[in-house]
C-alpha positions as CSV (number, residue, x, y, z in Angstrom):
1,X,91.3,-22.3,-27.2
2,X,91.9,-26.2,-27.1
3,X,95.2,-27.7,-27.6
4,X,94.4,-29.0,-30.8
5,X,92.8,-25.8,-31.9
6,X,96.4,-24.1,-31.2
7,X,98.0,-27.1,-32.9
8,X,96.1,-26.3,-35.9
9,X,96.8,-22.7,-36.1
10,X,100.2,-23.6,-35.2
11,X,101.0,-26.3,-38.9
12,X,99.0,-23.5,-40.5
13,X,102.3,-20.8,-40.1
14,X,104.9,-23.5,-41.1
15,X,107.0,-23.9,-44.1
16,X,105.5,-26.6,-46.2
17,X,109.0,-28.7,-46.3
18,X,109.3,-32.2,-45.8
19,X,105.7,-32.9,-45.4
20,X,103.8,-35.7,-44.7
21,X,100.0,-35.6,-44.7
22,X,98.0,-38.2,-42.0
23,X,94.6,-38.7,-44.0
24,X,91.5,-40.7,-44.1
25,X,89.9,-42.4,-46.8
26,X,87.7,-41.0,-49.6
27,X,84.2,-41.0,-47.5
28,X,86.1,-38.9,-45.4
29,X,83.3,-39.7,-42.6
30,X,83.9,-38.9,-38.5
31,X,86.3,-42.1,-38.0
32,X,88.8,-40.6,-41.1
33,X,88.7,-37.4,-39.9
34,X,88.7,-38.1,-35.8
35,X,92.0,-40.1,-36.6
36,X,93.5,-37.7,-38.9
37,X,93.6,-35.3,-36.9
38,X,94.5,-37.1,-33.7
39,X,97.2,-38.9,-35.6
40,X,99.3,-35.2,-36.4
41,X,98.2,-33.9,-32.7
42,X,99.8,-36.9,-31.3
43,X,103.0,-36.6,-33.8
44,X,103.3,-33.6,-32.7
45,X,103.1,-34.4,-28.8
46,X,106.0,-37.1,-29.1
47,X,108.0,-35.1,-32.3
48,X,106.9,-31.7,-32.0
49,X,108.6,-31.0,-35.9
50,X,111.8,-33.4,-35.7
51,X,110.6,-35.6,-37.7
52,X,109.4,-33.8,-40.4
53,X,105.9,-31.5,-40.3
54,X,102.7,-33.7,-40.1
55,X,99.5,-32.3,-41.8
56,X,95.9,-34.0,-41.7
57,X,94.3,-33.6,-44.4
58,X,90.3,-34.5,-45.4
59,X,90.5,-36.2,-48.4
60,X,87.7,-34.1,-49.7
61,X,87.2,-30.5,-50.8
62,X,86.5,-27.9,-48.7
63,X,83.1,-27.5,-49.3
64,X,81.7,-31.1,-49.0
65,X,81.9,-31.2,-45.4
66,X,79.1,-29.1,-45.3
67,X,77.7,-32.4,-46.5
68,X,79.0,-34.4,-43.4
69,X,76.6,-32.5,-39.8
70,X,78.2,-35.0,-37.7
71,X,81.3,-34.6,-38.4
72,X,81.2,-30.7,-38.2
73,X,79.3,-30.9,-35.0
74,X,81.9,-33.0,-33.4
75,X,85.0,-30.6,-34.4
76,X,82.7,-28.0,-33.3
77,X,82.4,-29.5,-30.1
78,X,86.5,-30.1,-29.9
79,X,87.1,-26.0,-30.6
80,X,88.1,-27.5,-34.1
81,X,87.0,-24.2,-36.9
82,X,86.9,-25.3,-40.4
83,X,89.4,-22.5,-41.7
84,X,91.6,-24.9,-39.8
85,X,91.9,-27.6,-41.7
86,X,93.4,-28.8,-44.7
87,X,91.3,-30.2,-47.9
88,X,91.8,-31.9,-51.1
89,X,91.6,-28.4,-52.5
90,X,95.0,-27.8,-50.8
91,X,97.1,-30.6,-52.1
92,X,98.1,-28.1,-54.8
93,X,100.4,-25.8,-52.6
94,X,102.6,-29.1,-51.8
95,X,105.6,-29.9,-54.4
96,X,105.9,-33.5,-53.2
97,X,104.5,-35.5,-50.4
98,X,104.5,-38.7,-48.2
99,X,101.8,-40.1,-46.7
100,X,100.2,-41.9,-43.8
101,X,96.9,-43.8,-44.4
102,X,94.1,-43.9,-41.5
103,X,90.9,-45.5,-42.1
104,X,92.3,-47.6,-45.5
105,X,95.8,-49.0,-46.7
106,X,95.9,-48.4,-50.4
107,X,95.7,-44.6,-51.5
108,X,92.0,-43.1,-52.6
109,X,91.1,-40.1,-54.3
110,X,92.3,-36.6,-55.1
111,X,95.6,-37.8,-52.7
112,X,96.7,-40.6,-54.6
113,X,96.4,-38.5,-57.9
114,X,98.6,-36.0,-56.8
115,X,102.0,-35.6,-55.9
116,X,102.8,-38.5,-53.2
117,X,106.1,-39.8,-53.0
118,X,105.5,-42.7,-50.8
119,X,103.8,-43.8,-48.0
120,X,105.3,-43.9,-44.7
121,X,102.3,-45.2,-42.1
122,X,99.3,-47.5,-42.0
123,X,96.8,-47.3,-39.3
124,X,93.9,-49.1,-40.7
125,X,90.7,-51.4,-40.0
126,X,89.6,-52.4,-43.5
127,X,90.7,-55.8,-45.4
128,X,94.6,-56.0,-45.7
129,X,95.8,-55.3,-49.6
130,X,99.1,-56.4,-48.8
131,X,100.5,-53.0,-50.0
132,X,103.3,-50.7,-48.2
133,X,105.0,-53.7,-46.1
134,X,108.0,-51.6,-45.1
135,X,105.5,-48.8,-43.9
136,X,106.2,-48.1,-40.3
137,X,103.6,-48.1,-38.1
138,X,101.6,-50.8,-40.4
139,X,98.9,-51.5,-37.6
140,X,95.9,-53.2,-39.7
141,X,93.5,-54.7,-37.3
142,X,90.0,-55.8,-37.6
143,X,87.9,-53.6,-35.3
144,X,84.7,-51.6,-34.8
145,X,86.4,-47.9,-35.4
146,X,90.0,-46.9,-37.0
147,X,89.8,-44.2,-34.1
148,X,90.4,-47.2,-31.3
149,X,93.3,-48.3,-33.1
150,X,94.8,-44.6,-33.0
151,X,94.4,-44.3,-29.7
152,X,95.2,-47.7,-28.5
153,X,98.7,-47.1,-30.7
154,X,99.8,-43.5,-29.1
155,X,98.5,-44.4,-26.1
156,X,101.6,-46.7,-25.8
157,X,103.9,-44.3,-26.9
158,X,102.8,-40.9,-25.2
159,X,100.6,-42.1,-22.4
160,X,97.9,-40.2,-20.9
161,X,98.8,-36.9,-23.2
162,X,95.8,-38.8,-25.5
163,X,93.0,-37.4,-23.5
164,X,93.9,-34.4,-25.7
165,X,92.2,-35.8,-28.3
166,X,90.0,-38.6,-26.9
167,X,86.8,-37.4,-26.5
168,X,87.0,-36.3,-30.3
169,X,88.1,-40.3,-30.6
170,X,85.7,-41.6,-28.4
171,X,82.8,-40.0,-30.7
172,X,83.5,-41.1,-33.6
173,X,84.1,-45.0,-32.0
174,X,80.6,-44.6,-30.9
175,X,79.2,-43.6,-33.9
176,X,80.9,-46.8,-35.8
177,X,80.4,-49.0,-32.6
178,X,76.8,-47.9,-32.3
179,X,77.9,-46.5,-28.8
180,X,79.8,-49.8,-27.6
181,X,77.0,-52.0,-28.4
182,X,77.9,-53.4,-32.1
183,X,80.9,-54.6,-34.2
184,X,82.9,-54.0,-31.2
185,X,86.2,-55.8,-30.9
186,X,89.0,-56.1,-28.5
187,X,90.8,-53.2,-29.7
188,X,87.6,-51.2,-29.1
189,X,87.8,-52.4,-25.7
190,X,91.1,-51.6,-24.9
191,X,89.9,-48.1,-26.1
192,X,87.2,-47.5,-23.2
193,X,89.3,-48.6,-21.1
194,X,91.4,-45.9,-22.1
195,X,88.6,-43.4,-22.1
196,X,87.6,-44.7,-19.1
197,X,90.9,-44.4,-17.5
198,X,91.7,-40.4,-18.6
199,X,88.2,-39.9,-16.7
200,X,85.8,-38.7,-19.2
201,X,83.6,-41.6,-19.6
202,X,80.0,-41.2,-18.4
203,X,77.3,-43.7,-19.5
204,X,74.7,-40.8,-19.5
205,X,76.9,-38.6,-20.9
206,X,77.8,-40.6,-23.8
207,X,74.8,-41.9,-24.7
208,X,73.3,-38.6,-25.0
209,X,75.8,-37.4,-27.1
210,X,75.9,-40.3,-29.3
211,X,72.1,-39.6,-29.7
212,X,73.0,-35.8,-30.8
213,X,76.0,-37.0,-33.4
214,X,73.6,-40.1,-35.1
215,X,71.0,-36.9,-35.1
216,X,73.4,-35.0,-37.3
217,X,74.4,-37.6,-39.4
218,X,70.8,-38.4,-40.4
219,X,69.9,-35.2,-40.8
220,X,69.6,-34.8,-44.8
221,X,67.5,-31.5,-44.6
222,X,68.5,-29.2,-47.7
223,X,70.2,-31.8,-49.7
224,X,70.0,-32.6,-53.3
225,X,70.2,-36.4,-54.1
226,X,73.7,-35.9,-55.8
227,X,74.8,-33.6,-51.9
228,X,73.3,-37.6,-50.8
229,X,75.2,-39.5,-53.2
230,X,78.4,-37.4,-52.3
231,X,78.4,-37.4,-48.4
232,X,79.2,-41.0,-47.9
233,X,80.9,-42.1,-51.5
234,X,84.3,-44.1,-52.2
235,X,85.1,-45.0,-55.9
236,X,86.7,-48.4,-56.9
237,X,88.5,-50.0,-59.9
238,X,87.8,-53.9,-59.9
239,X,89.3,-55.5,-63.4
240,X,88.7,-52.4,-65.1
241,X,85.4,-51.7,-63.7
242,X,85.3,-48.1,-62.3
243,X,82.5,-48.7,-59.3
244,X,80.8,-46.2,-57.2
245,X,79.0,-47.3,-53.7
246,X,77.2,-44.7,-52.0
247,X,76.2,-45.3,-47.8
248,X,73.1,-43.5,-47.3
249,X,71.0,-43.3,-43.8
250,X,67.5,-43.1,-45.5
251,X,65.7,-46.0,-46.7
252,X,64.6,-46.2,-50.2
253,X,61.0,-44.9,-49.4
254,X,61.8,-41.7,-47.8
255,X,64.3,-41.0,-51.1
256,X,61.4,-41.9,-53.5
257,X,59.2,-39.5,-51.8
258,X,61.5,-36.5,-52.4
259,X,63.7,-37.7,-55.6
260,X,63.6,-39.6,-59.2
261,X,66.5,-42.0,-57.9
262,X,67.0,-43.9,-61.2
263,X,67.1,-40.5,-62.6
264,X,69.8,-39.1,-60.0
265,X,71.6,-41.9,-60.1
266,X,71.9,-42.4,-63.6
267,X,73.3,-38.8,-63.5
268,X,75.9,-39.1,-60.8
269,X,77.0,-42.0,-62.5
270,X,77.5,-40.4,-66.4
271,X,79.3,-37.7,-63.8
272,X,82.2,-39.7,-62.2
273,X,82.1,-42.0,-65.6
274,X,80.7,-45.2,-63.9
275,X,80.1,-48.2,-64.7
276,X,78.4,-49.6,-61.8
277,X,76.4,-47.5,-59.2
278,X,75.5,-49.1,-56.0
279,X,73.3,-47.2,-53.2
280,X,73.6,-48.8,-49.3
281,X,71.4,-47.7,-47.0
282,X,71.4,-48.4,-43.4
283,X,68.9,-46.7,-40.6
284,X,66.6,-47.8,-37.7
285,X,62.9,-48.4,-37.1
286,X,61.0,-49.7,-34.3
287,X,64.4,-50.1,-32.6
288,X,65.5,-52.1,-35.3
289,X,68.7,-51.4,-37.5
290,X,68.0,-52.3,-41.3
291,X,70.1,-52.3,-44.3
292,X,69.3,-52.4,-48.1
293,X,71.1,-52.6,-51.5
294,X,70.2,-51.4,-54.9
295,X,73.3,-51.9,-57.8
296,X,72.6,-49.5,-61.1
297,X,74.1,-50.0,-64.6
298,X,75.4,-46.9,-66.2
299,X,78.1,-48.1,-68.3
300,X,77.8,-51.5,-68.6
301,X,75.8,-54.4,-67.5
302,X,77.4,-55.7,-63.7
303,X,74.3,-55.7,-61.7
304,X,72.8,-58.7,-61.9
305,X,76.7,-60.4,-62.0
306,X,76.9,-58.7,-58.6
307,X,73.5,-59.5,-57.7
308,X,74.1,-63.5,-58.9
309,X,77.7,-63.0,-56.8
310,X,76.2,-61.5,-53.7
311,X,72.7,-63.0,-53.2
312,X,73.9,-65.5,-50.1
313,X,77.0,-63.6,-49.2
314,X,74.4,-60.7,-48.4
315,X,71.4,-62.5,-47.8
316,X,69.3,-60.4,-50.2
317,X,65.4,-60.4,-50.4
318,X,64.0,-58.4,-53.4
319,X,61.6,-55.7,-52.7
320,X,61.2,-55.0,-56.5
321,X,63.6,-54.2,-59.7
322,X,67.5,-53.7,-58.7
323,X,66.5,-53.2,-55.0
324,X,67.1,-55.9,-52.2
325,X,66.5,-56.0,-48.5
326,X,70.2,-56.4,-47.2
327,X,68.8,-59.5,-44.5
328,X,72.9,-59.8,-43.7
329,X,73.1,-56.2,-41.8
330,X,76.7,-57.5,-40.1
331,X,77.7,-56.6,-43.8
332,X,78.6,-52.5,-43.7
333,X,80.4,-51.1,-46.7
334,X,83.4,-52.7,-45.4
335,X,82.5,-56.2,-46.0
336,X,80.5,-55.5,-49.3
337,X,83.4,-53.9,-51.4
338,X,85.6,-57.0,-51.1
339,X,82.7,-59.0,-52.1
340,X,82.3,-56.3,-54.7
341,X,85.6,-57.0,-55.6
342,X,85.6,-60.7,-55.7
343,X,82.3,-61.1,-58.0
344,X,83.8,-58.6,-60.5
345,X,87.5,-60.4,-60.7
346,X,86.3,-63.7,-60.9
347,X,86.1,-64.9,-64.5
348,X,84.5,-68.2,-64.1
């Protein structure tokens, strides 16, 4: 049994006093829940329980990461079992709460619904909301992957007692670096360098295993279009706008050949009481990485505002209706919900 995988078990038996919960954002994808769960292990390493018990939690339920084969066929890899981990269907047994953020810096979902006192920690490579200034440590960085900033952070406090957890690190940075070859920063550097340093870097190695995670995480095989809709989804509120943007890693031909998308979509959207729907998809062919955009009414009338808003920002071409080739594919979910944001706040 791994280190972690005893770590696990061991938050498992504790009294659920004093808690604070280490979690990801809403999408809950491999980078959320890589750092999560490094974040408590490496509390845990420098702390042990002095300063208070540190849980990660997926900020999902239990079920839905079913949804996610990447992400299970990492933890998999890293001894991790699911009966080990703790879900948005858990928040319930805790009275109160504080929280550290990975992967975002304002709180998403079921977690900031529920009984969070305040937030103690930011570690976070998304656009800055200027929230939580006393949190402490407030590391928000521009970067290829959350996961290099976690381990670039405990790194300086715990030293080499990382390589606990890198290799569960280092996959999901190649998964959002496209194995060291895109997006990357100098924070994702200093992170090989780490990885290389603790001794399990191996260019063969890693490549290959990239090649069997990016196999998982396209693998849609059994899933309905609302499972599709669901695996990669956050939820925004933009001047009273409730917004839905869904990353999927099909194009919009392969989901026409096996679902009625203006169908499904108008139903997921009635669902989480929408008013604006908008489907991402990003995926390779010939060797080349494409992106494409579609935005979908369901309660009122924002696409073509957003369209209107984003057209140069994205570089869109129109392949027919509310559908766009995304020619700007620097743009990843990251850069397209601020610009969500902007075009729905701006009044002129």
């Amino acid at each position: 049994m791994s280190k972690i995988s005893k770590f696990l078990d061991l938050i498992k038996r504790q009294a659920l006093n004093e808690v604070v919960l280490v979690c990801g954002n809403q999408s809950a994808d491999l980078d959320s829940i890589a750092s999560s769960i490094s974040y408590a292990y490496f509390h845990y390493q420098k702390y042990r329980f002095t300063k208070g018990l540190v849980i990660p939690l997926l900020n999902i339920p239990e079920k839905d990461l079913a949804l996610r084969k990447d992400a299970e066929f990492v933890l998999t890899q890293n001894g991790i079992k699911r009966s080990q981990l703790w879900f948005t269907d858990d928040l319930s047994k805790f009275d109160q709460f504080k929280l550290i953020m990975v992967d975002h810096n304002v709180p998403q979902g079921e977690v900031a619904k529920s009984r969070l006192t305040h937030v103690v920690g930011i570690i976070d490579h998304h656009q800055d909301e200027q929230k939580y200034l006393d949190s402490a440590p407030r590391v928000i960085e521009e970067c290829g992957s959350c996961s290099s900033l976690v381990l670039n952070y405990w790194y300086d406090l715990i030293g080499e007692d990382v390589g606990e957890c890198a290799t569960l690190l280092a996959s999901a940075i190649m998964i959002d670096t496209t194995n060291f070859t895109q997006r990357v920063k100098s924070h994702d550097e200093k992170a090989l360098e780490t990885i290389k340093m603790l001794g399990i870097y191996n260019v063969s190695a890693f490549t290959t295993n990239f090649e069997k995670i990016q196999e998982s995480k396209s693998d849609l095989e059994g899933l309905s279009m609302n499972d599709i809709l669901r695996k990669d989804y956050k939820q925004f509120v933009f001047d009273g706008n409730t917004v839905g943007v869904s990353s999927i890693v099909k194009p919009f031909s392969w989901l026409d050949k096996h679902f009625d998308i203006d169908k499904e979509t108008k139903s997921f959207g009635e669902e989480h009481k929408l008013d604006l729907l908008v489907l991402m998809t990003a995926y390779t062919t010939n060797d080349q990485f494409k992106r494409e955009i579609s935005f979908h009414d369901v309660l009122k009338d924002l696409s073509e505002r957003c369209i209107k808003g984003m057209k140069d920002k994205l570089d869109l071409n129109r392949i027919s209706g509310n559908r766009f080739t995304q020619n700007n594919i620097k743009a990843s979910r990251k850069q397209v919900v601020p610009y969500l944001e902007q075009t729905l706040t701006n009044t002129d």
